[in-house]
C-alpha positions in Angstrom: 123.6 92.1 74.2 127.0 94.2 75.2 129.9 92.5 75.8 130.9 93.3 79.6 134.2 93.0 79.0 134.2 96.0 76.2 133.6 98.8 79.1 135.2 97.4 82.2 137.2 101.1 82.5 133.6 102.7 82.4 131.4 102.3 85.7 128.7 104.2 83.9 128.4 101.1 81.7 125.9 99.8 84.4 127.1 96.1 84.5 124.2 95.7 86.7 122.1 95.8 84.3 123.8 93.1 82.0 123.0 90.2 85.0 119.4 91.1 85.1 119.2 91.1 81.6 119.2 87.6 81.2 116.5 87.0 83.7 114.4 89.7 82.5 111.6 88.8 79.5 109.8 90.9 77.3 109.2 94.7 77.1 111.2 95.4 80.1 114.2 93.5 79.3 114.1 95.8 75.4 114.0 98.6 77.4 116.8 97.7 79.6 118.8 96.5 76.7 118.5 99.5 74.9 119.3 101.8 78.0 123.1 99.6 78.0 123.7 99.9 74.1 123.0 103.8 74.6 125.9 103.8 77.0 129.4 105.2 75.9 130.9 102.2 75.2 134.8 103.3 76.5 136.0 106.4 78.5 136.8 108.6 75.8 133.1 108.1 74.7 132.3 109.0 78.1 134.1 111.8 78.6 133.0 113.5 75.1 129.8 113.0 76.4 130.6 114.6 79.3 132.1 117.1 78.0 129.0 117.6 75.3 126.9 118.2 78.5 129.1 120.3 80.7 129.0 122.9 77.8 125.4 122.5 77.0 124.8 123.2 80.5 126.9 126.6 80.6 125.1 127.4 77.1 122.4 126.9 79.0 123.1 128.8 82.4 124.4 132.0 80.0 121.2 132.4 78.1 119.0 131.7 81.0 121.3 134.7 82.2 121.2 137.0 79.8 116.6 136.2 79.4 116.7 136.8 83.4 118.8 140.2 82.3 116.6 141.3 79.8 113.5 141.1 81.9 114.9 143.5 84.1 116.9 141.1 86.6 119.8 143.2 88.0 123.0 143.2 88.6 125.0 140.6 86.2 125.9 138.2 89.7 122.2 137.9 89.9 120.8 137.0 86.9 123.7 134.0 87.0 122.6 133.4 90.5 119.2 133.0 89.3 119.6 130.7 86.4 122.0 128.4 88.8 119.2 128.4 91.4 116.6 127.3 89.3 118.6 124.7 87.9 119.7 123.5 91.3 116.0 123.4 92.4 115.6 120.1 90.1 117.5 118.5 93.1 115.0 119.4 95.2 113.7 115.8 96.6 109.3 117.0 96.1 108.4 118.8 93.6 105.2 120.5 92.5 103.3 119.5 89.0 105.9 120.4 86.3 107.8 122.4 89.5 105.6 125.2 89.8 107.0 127.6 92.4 110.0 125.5 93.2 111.8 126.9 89.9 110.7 129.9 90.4 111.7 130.3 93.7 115.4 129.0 93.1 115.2 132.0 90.5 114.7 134.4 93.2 117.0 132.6 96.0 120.0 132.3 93.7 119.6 135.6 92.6 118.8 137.1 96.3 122.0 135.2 97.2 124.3 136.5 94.6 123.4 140.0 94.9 119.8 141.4 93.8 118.0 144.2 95.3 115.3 143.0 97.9 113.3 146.3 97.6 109.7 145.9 97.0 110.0 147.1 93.3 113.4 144.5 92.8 111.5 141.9 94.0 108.6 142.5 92.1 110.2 142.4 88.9 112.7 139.4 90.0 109.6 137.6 90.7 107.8 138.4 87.5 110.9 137.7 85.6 111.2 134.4 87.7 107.8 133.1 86.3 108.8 133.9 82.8 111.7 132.5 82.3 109.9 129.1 84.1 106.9 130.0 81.2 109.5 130.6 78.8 110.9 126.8 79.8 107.7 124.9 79.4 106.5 126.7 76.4 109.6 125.9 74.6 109.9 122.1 75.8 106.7 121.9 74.6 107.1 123.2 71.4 110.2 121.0 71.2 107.9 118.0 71.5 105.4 118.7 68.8 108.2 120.4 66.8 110.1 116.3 67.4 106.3 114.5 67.0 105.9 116.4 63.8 109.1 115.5 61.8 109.2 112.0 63.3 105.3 111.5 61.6 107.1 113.2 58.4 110.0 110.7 57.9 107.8 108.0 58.8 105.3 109.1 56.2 108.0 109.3 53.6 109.4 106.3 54.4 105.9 104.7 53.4 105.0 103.0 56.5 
């Protein structure tokens, strides 16, 4: 169990969970328990976190940029506009399954908004582009997973257990 005291300058600390943590049993309360010990445990922690994520994010938002380019998304403003408006449709409050259309869509209203053509032939091509890159996204969080599932089965094989 974490000390409360240890992260008093960090909000983010969740004390909230340390009082339910004694009255929780089981499963739940492991979970819970190793949610808080994940937890920077002072605010420099935090803020390198922070900062880890802030520029993981613009790595992020450039090469969803520079994909959107290459599939013909036009001019520079808008392929940034549409890589910020599918990300900001994740805070969308409904989503579809795996947020078909709603990605895609912030692709094109981001991109709309920050400059792209609207001619027929633009938005054909913003569209198709729009579905890709959402394509592109699943495919590779996919692979990501059985990439993750295979080396985890591969240390734990070597380990012997």
């Amino acid at each position: 169990m974490v000390n409360v005291t240890n992260r008093a300058d960090v909000a983010m600390r969740l004390v909230t969970f340390e009082l339910f943590l004694g009255h929780l049993k089981g499963k739940l309360a492991r979970i819970l328990d190793g949610i808080v010990d994940g937890l920077p445990a002072d605010l420099a922690a935090l803020l390198r976190a922070w900062l880890a994520t802030v520029i993981n994010w613009g790595v992020k938002v450039l090469v969803f940029a520079w994909a959107l380019g290459l599939m013909g998304v036009a001019p520079l403003a808008a392929t940034f506009g549409g890589a910020l408006g599918g990300e900001l449709s994740s805070v969308l409050p409904f989503h579809a399954p795996a947020g078909v259309g709603t990605y895609s869509a912030g692709i094109v209203a981001g991109a709309v908004a920050l400059g792209a053509p609207t001619a027929k032939a633009a938005m054909d091509t913003l569209a198709r582009a729009s579905i890709n890159m959402h394509l592109m996204i699943i495919l590779s969080a996919l692979t990501g997973t059985v990439l993750s599932l295979a080396l985890n089965e591969l240390r734990r094989l070597r380990a012997g257990r």
